[in-house]
Each structure stands twice: as structure tokens, then as C-alpha cells.
DRENKOLVO-181381 format. One record per residue (C-alpha): residue number from 1; x negated, y, z negated; residue in three letters. Coordinates in nm, 3 decimals. Layout:
<lumlums>
<lumlum NUM; <X; Y; Z>; 'ala'> ...
</lumlums>
This chain:
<lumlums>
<lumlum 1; <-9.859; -5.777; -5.461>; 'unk'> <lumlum 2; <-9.660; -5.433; -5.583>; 'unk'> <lumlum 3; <-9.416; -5.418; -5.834>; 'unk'> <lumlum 4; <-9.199; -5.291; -5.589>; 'unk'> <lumlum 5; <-9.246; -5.605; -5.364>; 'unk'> <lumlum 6; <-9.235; -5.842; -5.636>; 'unk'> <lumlum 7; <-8.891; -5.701; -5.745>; 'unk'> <lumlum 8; <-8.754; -5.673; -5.374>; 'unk'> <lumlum 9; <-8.858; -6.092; -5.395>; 'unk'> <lumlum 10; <-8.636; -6.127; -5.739>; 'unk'> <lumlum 11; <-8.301; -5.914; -5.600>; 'unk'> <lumlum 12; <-8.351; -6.140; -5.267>; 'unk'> <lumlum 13; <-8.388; -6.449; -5.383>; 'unk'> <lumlum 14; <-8.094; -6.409; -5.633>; 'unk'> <lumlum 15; <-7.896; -6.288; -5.345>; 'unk'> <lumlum 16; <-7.926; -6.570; -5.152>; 'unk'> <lumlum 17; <-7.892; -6.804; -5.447>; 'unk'> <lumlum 18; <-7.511; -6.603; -5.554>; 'unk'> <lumlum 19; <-7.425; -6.689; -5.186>; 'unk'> <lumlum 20; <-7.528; -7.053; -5.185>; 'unk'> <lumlum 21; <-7.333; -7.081; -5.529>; 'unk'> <lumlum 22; <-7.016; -6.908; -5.365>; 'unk'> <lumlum 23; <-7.023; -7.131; -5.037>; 'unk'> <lumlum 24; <-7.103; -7.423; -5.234>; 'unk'> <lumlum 25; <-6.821; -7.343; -5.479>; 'unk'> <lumlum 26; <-6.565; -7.284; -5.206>; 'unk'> <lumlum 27; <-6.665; -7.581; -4.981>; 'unk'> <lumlum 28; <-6.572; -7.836; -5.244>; 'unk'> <lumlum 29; <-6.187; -7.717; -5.233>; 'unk'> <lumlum 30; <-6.166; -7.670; -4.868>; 'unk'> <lumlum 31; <-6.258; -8.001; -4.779>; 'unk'> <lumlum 32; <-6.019; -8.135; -5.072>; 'unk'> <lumlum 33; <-5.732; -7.955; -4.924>; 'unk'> <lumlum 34; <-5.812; -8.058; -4.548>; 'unk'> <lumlum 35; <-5.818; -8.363; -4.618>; 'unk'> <lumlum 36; <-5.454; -8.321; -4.874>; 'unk'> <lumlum 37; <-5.328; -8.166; -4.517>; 'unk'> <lumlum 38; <-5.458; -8.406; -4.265>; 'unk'> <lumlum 39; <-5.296; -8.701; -4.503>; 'unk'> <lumlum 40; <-4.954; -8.518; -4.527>; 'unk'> <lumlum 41; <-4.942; -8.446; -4.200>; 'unk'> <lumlum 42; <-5.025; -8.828; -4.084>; 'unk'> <lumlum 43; <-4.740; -8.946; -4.309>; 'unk'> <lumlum 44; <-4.507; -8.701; -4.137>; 'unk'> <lumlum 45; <-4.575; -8.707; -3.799>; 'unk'> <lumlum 46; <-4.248; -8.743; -3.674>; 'unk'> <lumlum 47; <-4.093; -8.498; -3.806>; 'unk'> <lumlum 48; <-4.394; -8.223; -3.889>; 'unk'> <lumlum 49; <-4.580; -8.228; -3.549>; 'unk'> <lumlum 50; <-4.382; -8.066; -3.313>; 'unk'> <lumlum 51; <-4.483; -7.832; -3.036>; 'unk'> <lumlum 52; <-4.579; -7.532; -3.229>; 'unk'> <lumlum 53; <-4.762; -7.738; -3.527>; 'unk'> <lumlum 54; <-5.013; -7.890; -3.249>; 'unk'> <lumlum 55; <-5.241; -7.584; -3.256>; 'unk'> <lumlum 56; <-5.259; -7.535; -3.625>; 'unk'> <lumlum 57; <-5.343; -7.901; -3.668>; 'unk'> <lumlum 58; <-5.669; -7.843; -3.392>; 'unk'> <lumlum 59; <-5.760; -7.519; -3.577>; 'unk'> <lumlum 60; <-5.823; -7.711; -3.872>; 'unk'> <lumlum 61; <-5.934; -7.980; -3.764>; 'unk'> <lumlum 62; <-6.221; -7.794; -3.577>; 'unk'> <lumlum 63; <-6.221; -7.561; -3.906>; 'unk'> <lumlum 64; <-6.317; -7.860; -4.091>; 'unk'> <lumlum 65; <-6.590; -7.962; -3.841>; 'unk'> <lumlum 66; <-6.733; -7.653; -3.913>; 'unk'> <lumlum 67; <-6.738; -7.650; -4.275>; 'unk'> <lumlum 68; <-6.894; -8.044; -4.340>; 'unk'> <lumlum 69; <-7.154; -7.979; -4.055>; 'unk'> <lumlum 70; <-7.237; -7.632; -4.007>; 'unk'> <lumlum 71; <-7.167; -7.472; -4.306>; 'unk'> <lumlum 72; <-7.474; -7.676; -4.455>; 'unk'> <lumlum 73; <-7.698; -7.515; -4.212>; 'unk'> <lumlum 74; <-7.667; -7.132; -4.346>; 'unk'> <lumlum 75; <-7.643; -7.317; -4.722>; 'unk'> <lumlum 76; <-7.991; -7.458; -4.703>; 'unk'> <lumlum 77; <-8.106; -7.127; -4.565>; 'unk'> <lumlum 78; <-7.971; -6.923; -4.912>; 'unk'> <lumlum 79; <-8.088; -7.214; -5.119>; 'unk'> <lumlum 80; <-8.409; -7.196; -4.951>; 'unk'> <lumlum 81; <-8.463; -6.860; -5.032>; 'unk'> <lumlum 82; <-8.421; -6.727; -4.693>; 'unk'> <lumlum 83; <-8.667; -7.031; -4.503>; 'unk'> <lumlum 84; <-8.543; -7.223; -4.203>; 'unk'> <lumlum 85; <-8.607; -7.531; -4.265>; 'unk'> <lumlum 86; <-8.700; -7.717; -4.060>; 'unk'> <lumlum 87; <-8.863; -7.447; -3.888>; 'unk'> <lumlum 88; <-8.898; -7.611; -3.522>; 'unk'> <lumlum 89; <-8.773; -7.369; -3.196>; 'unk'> <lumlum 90; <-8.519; -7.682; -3.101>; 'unk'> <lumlum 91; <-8.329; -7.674; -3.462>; 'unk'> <lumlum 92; <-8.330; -7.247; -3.437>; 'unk'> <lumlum 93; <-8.151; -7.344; -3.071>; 'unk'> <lumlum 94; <-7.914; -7.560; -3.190>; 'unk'> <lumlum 95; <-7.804; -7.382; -3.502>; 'unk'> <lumlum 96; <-7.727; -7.069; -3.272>; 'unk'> <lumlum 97; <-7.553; -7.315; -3.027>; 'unk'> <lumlum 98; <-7.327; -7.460; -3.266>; 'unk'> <lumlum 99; <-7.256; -7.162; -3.469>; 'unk'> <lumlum 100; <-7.160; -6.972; -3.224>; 'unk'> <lumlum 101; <-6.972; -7.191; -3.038>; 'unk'> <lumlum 102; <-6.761; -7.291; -3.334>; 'unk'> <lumlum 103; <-6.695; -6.909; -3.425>; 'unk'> <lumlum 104; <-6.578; -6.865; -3.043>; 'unk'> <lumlum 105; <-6.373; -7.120; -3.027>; 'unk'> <lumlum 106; <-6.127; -7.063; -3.358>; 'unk'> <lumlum 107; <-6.106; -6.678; -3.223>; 'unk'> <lumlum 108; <-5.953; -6.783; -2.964>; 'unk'> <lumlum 109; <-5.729; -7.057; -3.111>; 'unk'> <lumlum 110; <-5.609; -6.777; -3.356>; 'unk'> <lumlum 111; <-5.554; -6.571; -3.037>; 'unk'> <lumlum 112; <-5.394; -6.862; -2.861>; 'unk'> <lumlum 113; <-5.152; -6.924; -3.174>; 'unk'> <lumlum 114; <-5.047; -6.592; -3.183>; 'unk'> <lumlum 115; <-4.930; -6.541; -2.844>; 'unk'> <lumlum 116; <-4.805; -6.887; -2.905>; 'unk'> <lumlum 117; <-4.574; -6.814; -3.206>; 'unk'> <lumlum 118; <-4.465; -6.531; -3.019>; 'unk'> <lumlum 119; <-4.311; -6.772; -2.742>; 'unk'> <lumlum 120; <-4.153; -6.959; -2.962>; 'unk'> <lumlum 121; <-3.952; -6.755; -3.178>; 'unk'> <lumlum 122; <-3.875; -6.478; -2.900>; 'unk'> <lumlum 123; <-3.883; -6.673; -2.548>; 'unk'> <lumlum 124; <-3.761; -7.008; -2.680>; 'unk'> <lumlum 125; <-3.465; -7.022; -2.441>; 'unk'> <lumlum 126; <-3.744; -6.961; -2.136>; 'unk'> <lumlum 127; <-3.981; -7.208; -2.273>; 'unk'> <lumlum 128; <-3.684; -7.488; -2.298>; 'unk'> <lumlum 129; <-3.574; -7.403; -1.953>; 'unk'> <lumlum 130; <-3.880; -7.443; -1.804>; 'unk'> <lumlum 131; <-3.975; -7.850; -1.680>; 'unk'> <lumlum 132; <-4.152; -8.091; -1.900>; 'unk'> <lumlum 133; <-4.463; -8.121; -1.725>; 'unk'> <lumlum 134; <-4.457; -7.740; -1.691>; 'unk'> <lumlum 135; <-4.410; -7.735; -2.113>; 'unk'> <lumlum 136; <-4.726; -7.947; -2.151>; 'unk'> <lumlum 137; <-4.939; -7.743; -1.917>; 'unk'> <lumlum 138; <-4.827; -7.452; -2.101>; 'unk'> <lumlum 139; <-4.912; -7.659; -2.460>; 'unk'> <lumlum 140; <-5.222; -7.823; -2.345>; 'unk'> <lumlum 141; <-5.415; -7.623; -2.088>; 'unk'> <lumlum 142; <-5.492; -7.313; -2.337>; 'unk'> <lumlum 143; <-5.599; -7.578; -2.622>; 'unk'> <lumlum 144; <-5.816; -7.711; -2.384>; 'unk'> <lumlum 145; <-5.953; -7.374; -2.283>; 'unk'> <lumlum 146; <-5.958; -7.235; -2.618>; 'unk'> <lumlum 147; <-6.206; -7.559; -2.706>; 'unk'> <lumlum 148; <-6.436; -7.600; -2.446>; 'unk'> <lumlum 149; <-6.523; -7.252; -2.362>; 'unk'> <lumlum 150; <-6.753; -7.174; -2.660>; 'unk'> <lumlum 151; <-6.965; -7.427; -2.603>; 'unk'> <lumlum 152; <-6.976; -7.420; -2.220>; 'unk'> <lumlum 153; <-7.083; -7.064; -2.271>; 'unk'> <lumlum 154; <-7.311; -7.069; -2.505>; 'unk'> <lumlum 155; <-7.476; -7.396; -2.324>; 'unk'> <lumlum 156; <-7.514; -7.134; -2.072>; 'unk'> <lumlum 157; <-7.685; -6.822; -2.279>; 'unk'> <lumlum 158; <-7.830; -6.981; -2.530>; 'unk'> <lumlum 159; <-7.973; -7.329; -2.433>; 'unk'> <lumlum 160; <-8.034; -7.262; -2.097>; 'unk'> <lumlum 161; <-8.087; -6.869; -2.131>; 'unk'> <lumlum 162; <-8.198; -6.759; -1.771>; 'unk'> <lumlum 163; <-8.200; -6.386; -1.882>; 'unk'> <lumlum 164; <-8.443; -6.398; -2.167>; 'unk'> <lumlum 165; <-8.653; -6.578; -2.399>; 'unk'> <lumlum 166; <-8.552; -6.640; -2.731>; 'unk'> <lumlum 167; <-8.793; -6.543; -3.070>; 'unk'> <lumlum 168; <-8.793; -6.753; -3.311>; 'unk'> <lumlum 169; <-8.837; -6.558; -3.698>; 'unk'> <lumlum 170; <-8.808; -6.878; -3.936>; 'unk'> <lumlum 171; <-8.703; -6.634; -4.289>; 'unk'> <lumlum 172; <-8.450; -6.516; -4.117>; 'unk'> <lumlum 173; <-8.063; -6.627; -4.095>; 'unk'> <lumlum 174; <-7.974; -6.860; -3.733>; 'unk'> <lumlum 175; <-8.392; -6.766; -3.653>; 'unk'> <lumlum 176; <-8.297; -6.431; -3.568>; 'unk'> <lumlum 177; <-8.033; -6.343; -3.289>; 'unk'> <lumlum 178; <-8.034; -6.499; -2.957>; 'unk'> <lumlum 179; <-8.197; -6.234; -2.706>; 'unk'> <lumlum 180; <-7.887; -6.286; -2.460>; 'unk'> <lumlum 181; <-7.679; -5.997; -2.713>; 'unk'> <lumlum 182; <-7.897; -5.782; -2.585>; 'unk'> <lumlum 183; <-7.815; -5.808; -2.220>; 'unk'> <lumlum 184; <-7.513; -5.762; -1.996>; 'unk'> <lumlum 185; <-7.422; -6.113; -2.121>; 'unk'> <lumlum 186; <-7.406; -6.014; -2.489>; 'unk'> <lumlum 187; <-7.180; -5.765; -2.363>; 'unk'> <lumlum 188; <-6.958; -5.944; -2.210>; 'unk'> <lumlum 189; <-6.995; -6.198; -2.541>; 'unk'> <lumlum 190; <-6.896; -5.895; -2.747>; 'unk'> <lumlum 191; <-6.585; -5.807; -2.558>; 'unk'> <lumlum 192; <-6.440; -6.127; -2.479>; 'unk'> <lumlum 193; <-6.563; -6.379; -2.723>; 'unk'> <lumlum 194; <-6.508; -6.129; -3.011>; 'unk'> <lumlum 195; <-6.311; -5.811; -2.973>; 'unk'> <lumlum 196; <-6.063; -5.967; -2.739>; 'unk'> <lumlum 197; <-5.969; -6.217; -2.989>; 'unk'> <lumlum 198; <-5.930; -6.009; -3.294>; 'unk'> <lumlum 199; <-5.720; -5.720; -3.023>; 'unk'> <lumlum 200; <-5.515; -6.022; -2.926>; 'unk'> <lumlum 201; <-5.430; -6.154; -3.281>; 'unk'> <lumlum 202; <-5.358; -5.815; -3.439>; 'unk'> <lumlum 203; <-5.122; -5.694; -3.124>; 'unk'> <lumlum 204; <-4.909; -6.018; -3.113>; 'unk'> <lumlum 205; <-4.877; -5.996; -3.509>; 'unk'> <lumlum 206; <-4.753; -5.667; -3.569>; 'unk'> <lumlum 207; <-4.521; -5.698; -3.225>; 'unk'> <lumlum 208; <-4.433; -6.051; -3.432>; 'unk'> <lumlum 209; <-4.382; -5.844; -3.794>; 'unk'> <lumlum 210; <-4.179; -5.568; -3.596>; 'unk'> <lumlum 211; <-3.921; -5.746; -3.411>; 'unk'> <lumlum 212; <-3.918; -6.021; -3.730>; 'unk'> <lumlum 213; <-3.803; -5.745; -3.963>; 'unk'> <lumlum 214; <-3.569; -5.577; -3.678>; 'unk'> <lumlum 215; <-3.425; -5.894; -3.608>; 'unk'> <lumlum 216; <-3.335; -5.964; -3.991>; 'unk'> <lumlum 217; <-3.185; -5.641; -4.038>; 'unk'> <lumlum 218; <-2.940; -5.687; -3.716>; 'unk'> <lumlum 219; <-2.872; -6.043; -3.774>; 'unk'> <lumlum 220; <-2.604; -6.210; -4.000>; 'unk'> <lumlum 221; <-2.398; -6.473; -4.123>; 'unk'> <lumlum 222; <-2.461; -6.836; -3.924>; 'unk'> <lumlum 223; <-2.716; -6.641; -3.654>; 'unk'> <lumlum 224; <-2.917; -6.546; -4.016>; 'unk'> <lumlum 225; <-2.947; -6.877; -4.103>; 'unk'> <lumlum 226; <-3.155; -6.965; -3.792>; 'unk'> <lumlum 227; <-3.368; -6.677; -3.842>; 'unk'> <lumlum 228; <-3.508; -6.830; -4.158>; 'unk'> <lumlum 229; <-3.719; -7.092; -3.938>; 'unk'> <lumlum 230; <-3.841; -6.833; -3.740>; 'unk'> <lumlum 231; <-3.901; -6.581; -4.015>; 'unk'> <lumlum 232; <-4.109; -6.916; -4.162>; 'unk'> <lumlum 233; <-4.340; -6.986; -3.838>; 'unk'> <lumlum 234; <-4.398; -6.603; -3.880>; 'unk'> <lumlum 235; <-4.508; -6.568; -4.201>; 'unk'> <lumlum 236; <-4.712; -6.872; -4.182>; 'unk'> <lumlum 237; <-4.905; -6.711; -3.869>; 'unk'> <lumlum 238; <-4.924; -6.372; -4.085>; 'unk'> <lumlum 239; <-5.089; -6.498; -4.353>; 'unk'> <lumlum 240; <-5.333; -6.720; -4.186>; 'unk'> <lumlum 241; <-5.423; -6.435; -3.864>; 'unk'> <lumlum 242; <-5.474; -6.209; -4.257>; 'unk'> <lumlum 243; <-5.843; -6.366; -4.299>; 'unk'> <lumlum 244; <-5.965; -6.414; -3.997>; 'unk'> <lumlum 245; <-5.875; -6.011; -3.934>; 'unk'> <lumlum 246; <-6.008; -5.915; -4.294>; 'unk'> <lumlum 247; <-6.322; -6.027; -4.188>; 'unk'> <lumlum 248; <-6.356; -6.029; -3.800>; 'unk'> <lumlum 249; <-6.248; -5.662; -3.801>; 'unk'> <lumlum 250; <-6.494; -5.510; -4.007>; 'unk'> <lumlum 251; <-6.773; -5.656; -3.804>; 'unk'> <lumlum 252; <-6.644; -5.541; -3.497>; 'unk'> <lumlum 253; <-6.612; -5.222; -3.524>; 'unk'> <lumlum 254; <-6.974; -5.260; -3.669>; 'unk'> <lumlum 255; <-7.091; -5.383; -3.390>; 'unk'> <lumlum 256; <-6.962; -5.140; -3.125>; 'unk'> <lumlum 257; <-7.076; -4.861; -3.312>; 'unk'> <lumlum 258; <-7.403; -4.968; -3.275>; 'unk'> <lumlum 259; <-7.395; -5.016; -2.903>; 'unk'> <lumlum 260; <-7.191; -4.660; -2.838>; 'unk'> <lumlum 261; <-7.267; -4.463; -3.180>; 'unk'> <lumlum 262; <-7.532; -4.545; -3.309>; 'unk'> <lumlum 263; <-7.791; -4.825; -3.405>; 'unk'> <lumlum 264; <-7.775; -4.822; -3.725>; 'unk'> <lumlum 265; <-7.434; -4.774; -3.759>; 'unk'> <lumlum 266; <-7.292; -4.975; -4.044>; 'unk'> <lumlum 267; <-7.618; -5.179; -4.043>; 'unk'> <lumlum 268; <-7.670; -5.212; -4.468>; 'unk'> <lumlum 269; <-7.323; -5.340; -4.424>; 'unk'> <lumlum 270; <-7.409; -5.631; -4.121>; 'unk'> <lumlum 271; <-7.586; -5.861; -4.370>; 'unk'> <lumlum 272; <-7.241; -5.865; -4.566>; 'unk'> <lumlum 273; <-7.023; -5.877; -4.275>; 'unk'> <lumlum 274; <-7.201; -6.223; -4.125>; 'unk'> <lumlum 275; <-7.236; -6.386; -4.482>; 'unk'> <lumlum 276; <-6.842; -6.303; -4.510>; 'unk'> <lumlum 277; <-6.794; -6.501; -4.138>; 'unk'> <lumlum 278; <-6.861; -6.821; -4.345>; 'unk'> <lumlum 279; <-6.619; -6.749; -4.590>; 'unk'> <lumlum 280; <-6.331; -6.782; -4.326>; 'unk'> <lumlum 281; <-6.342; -7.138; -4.285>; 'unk'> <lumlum 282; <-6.391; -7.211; -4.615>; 'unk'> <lumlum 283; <-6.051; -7.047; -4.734>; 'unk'> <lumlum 284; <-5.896; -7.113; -4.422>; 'unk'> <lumlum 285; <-5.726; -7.494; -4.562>; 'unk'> <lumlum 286; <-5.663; -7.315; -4.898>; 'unk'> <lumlum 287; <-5.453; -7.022; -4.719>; 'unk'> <lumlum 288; <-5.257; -7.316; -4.436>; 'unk'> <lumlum 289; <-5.157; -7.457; -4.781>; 'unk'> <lumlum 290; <-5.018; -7.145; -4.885>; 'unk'> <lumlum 291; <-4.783; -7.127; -4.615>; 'unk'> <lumlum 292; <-4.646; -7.460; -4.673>; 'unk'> <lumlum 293; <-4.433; -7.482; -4.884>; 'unk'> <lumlum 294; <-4.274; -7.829; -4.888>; 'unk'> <lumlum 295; <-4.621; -7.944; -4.907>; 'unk'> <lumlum 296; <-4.656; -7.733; -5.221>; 'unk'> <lumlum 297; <-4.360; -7.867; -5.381>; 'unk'> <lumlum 298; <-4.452; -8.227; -5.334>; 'unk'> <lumlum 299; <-4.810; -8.195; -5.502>; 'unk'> <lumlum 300; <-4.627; -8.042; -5.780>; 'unk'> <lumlum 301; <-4.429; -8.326; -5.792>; 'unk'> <lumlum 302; <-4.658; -8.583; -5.770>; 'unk'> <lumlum 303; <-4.916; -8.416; -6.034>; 'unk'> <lumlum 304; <-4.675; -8.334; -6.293>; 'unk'> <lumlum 305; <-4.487; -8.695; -6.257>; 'unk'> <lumlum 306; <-4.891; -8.836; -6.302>; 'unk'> <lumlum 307; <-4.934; -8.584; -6.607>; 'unk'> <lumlum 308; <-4.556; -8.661; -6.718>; 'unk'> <lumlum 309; <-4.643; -9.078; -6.729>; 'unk'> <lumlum 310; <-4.959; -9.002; -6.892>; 'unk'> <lumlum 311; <-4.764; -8.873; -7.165>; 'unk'> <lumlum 312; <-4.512; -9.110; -7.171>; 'unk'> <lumlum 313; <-4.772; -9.404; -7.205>; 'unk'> <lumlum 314; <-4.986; -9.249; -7.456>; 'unk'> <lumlum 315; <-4.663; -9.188; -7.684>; 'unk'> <lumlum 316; <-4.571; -9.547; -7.637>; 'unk'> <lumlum 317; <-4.946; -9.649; -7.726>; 'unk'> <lumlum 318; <-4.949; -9.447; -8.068>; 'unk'> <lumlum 319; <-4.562; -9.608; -8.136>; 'unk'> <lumlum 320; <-4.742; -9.950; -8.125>; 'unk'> <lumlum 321; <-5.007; -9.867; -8.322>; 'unk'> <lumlum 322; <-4.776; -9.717; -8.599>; 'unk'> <lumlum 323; <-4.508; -10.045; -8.596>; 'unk'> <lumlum 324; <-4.813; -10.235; -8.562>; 'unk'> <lumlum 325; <-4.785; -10.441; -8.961>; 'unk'> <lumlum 326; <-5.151; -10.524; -9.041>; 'unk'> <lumlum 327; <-5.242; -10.799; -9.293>; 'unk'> <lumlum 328; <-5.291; -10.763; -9.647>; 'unk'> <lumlum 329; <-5.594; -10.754; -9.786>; 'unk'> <lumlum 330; <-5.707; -10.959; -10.105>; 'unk'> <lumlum 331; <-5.850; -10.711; -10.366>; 'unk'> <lumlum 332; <-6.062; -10.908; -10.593>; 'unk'> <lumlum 333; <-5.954; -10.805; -10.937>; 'unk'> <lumlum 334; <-6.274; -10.754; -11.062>; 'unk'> <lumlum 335; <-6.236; -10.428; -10.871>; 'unk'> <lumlum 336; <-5.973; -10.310; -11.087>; 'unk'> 
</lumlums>
């Protein structure tokens, strides 16, 4: 073996052990805080689940699916040093299968809760008009979409796969890609799985920014006041819609320029851009916290009244032990 190859080993298998130490390090947290949010949210169900609250509650709960059971997929591949393990055609399948399907299907719930926020804060009055039944379609039929189209797809192009056959290459990351991309299908995957999704969520969040800040500026006095609830739902769609576009953009553009431009376009970069697709999950919970302020506030609360009693008792502990009178001693006097 060269020097050359032997070094090209060393700067790959410490990039894959960096990334399994930055997934690992971030998993940790964002299960902690799903569960912190899950918990709050049970104890305030009444008054914190309401219509608009439904969709960010199934985006991380499905978020949190994906980071306690697929997540560790990817991880044992970096700690690995780039092996599949174990290396068997049905695990390669169902990696891809669940992978994918999970990516799909929080696109379009970020898609869905954009367009959703938007109906909220600037068709309320239709929306409250409109019949109950005709409320919960509207709630529960895109959820239900949103969920079950990922996988129905991809049970389509990827298990069943009528248009190709699948390779299986066990050093590399999900076996390779599925062979479907590079058919009509994986167009189709490209433009509505992927760049419809991130279109959708940037469009309805800077029509959402504009008319927020145009509203504020034409608004006042008791009509003001209201806006703050709005102005709230937006900013906690902003800063959540903020990752997944961070990340989601980059690698589309990447990968339409190298279907129309050019096949290596951006491709040093792709390795990157898919490694940084696991890092949206991950902060997703630390980012919903964020924009939750009363939440915030009450785990300040609670940790500094903890760290406040921990005080308190371990001042009353050294008080006792400085009243405490301890018994004399006899000295024998032979000591003197």
C-alpha cells in the first residue's frame, strides 16, 4: 500500500469518526429536549394544543422517530469507518426505505405548516366561517397526506423497484443510491419530494415575513395588541422553516445542477450536504424550544428554584455543624 493511500485511509477514517462524535454529541440533547417538550405539552393540553399546534407536535414527534431509530443507522456507518454493517441486500433496502421516507415526509410537514400558518394568521375569519367537519378535513387530511406519502412512495421505488435493480456497495453511505434517481421516477422524486417542499416553505415564509412586518407598521393601539399572537406563530415558523432551508437548499440546487449543468456540479460539496441532512433533526427540538418562550421561562424557574434550595440546605447543614457543641475531651495531664 502507497503512502498516498495509507494517508487517504487516516483523513477518512478521522472524517467519519468527527461526524460520529458530532451526531453522537447532538443526539443526546435532542432527545432530552423532545422529551422536555412532549412532557410540557401533555401537562398543557388544554390550553397549548390548539389547531395550529397539532402539526408542530407530529413534526416532532416523527422528528424524534427519526433521530432514536434512524439516526443510529448512518452513526454505525461513521463509527465503522465507512462499513455497512450488516452488509446483507435486505438491511441496504430498508435503510434507503426508511431514510428516505422519513426525509419526505417532514418536507412536506414543513411545507404543510407553512401554508398552514399562513391560514391562520391571514384567512382566520375564512377558516372560522367555514363548518366543523369542513375545519377537520382541512386540519387532518394534509397531516395524513403529508405522513403516508413517503413511505407509500418509496414502498413503490425502492422495495418494489419495477424500473431497475438496485447495487448494493457495502463502504458506502445508505449502500449507494437507489437506481430509481436515475430514472423518470427520480425525477419526479427530485421535483416533488424535494424541490417542491423547500419552493413551498421559502414562498409562504417570506409572503408570511412581508405582510407580518407591513401589518405591524399599519396597525395600532388595541388592533396591535392582537398582532403580537400572530407576530408569535410567525416567528416561531421562521425560525424553525431557518434549518430545514439552511440545509435543504444547498443540496438542491446541487442536485439540479447536476442533472441540467453539469455532473459534477457541486459534487466535492454532496458528501457535506447529505452528512448536514442528519443534522436537521437533531437541532430541530433544540430550535422548537427556542421559539417557546413560556416553556423557556418555566425551566428557568424550575432549575434555578432546584439550584436556589440546594443552597439554602447546604447553608442550613454548615449552621448545624457550627452550633453543633461537641464534648470535652479529658487531656491527661501527663501531656502537659
Amino acid at each position: 500500500m502507497s503512502t498516498n493511500e495509507t494517508y487517504n485511509m487516516m483523513n477518512y477514517s478521522l472524517t467519519y469518526s468527527i461526524k460520529f462524535a458530532v451526531l453522537l454529541a447532538l443526539q443526546i440533547p435532542s432527545i432530552l429536549v423532545s422529551l422536555i417538550i412532549f412532557i410540557y405539552f401533555g401537562y398543557n393540553r388544554t390550553g397549548l394544543i390548539r389547531d395550529h399546534n397539532h402539526s408542530i407536535l407530529l413534526l416532532l414527534l416523527i422528528n424524534f422517530v427519526q433521530v432514536i431509530s434512524d439516526l443510529p443507522m448512518p452513526m454505525s456507518f461513521f463509527r465503522l469507518d465507512g462499513i455497512v454493517q450488516p452488509a446483507t441486500s435486505a438491511y441496504c433496502t430498508w435503510w434507503i426505505w426508511y431514510e428516505f421516507s422519513l426525509n419526505t415526509t417532514n418536507g412536506l410537514l414543513m411545507a404543510w405548516i407553512s401554508i398552514e400558518r399562513h391560514l391562520l394568521i391571514f384567512h382566520r375569519n375564512f377558516i372560522q366561517n367555514i363548518s366543523i367537519w369542513k375545519r377537520r378535513l382541512l386540519r387532518i387530511v394534509p397531516l395524513v397526506f403529508c405522513s403516508f406519502w413517503g413511505p407509500f412512495y418509496y414502498t413503490l421505488t425502492v422495495i418494489i423497484s419495477p424500473m431497475c435493480t438496485n447495487e448494493r456497495y457495502f463502504d458506502r453511505l445508505l449502500c449507494g443510491m437507489p437506481c430509481h434517481l436515475l430514472t423518470n421516477w427520480g425525477t419526479f422524486d427530485l421535483f416533488f419530494d424535494v424541490i417542491f417542499p423547500v419552493l413551498a416553505i421559502f414562498v409562504f415564509n417570506l409572503a408570511l415575513l412581508i405582510r407580518v412586518i407591513h401589518q405591524k407598521l399599519i396597525t395600532t393601539g388595541r388592533i396591535q395588541n392582537n398582532w403580537r399572537h400572530q407576530r408569535k406563530m410567525a416567528f416561531q415558523l421562521g425560525i424553525i422553516s431557518f434549518v430545514y432551508l439552511a440545509v435543504w437548499i444547498p443540496l438542491s440546487i446541487a442536485q439540479l445542477g447536476q442533472i441540467y449543468i453539469d455532473s459534477t456540479f457541486l459534487l466535492i460539496q454532496s458528501d457535506t450536504f447529505n452528512f448536514l441532512v442528519y443534522i436537521v433533526p437533531l437541532v430541530l427540538p433544540m430550535v422548537c424550544l427556542m421559539s417557546m418562550p413560556e416553556l423557556i421561562k418555566k425551566l428557568k424557574t424550575f432549575i434555578f428554584r432546584q439550584h436556589h434550595g440546594i443552597i439554602i440546605s447546604f447553608n442550613n447543614q454548615s449552621v448545624q455543624q457550627n452550633n453543633k457543641i461537641y464534648p470535652l475531651r479529658m487531656i491527661p495531664i501527663a501531656q502537659y
